[in-house]
C-alpha positions in Angstrom: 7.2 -38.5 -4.5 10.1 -36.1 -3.6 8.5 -33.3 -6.5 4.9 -33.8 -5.5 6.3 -33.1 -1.9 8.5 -30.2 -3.1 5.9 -28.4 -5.6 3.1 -28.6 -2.3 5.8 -26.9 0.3 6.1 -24.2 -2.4 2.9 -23.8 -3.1 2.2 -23.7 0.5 4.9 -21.2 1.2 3.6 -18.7 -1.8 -0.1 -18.0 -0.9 1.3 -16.6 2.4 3.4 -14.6 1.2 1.6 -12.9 -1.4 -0.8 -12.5 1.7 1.4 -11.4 3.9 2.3 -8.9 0.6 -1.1 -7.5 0.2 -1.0 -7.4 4.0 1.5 -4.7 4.0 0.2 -2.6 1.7 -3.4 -2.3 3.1 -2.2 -0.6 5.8 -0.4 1.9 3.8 -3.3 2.8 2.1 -5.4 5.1 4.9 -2.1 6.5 5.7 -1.2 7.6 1.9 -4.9 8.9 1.9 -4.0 10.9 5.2 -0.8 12.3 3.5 -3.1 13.3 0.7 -5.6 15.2 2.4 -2.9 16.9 4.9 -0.8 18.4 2.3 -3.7 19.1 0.4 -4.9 21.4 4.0 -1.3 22.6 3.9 -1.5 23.9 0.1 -4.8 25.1 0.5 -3.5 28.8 1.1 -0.8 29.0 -0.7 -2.9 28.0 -3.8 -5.8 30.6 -3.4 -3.1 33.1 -2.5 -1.7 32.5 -5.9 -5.3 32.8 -7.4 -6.1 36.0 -6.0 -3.2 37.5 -7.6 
């Protein structure tokens, strides 16, 4: 009885956290995408200045 108990709390206690994982990164996902396209703006210039010689 005490391992049926003991395997069901830590099953209980993993689904959270691997949703409370996935949780964290979601959000860091727009953000990453935002860094992306800002430093791509940034290095817009400096890459056709290098093109045109």
């Amino acid at each position: 009885m005490a391992d049926r108990l003991a395997r069901i709390s830590s099953a209980a206690r993993a689904v959270p956290m691997f949703e409370s994982r996935r949780g964290l990164i979601e959000p860091m996902l727009p953000a990453l995408v935002r860094g992306v396209i800002f430093i791509s703006v940034l290095a817009a210039p400096f890459v056709a200045a290098l093109l045109a010689g």
